[in-house]
C-alpha positions in Angstrom: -2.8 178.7 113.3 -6.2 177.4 114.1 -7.1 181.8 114.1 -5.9 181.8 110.4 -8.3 179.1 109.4 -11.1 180.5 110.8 -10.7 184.0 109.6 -10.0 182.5 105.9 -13.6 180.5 106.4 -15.3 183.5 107.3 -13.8 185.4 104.4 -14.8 183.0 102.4 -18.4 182.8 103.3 -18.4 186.5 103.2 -17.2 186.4 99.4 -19.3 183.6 98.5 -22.2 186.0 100.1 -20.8 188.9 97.9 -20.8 186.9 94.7 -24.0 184.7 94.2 -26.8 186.9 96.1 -28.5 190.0 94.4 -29.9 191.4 97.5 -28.8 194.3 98.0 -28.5 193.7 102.2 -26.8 190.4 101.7 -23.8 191.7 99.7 -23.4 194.2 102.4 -23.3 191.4 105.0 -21.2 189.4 102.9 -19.1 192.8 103.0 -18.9 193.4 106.4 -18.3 189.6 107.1 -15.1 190.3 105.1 -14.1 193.2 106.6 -14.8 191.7 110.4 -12.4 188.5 109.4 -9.6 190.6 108.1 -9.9 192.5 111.3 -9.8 189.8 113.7 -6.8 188.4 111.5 -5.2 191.3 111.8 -5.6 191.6 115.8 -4.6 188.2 115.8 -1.4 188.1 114.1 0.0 191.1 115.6 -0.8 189.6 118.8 1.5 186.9 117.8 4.3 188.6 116.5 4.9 190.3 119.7 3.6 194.1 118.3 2.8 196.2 121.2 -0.6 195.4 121.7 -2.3 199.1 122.7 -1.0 199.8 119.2 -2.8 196.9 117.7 -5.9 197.8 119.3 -6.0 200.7 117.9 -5.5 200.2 114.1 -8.3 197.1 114.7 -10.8 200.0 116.4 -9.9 202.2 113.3 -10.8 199.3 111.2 -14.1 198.8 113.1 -15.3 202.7 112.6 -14.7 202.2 109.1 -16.7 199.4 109.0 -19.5 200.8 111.0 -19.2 203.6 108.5 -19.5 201.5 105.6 -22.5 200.2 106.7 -24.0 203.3 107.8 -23.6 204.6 104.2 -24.0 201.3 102.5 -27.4 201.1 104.5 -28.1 204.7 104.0 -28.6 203.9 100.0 -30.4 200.9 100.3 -32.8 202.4 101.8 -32.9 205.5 99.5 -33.0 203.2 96.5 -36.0 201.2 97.7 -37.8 204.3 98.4 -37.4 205.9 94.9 -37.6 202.8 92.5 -39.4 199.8 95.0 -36.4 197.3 94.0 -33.7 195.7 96.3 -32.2 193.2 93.9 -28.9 194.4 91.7 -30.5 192.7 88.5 -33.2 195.2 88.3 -30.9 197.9 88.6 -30.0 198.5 85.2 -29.2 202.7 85.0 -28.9 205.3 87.0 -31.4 208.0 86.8 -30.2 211.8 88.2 
C-alpha cells in the first residue's frame, strides 16, 4: 500500500500548508494539495478493489472540475481582496467591510 502512504504524506503536507501559513495563496495550495491526494487515493483504491474502472474515472474527473473550480473562485477573491484593501496575509484581515 506504498499508494496509501504517499497520498497520506501529501495530505499531510497540504494540512501542514493550511495551518501554519497566512498567505492567502499558500492555504489554497495547501488546499488543493489536499484535494489532489484524496483524489488520487480515491482512483487508486477503486482500482484495487476491482470497481469498473470507466466508472472510477469518472467520479476522479468530477473531483478534478471541482477542484479547478475551487481554485478558480478561491483565486478569484484573492485577487479581489488585494485590490480593495492591499493585504494578502489572514492576520490583517480582521472584518469584513460591505
Amino acid at each position: 500500500m506504498t499508494v496509501l502512504a504517499v497520498c497520506a504524506l501529501i495530505f499531510g503536507v497540504g494540512m501542514y500548508t493550511v495551518l501554519t501559513r497566512r498567505e492567502i495563496i499558500a492555504i489554497l495550495a495547501g488546499v488543493e494539495l489536499m484535494l489532489g491526494s484524496a483524489n488520487v487515493l480515491f482512483i487508486a483504491l477503486a482500482s484495487f478493489s476491482g470497481a469498473d474502472p470507466g466508472v472510477a474515472s469518472a467520479i476522479g474527473l468530477v473531483i478534478l472540475v471541482v477542484a479547478a473550480a475551487e481554485a478558480a473562485v478561491g483565486l478569484a477573491l484573492v485577487v479581489t481582496l488585494s485590490r480593495r484593501s492591499k493585504r494578502s496575509s489572514i492576520d490583517e484581515l480582521t472584518e469584513v467591510n460591505g
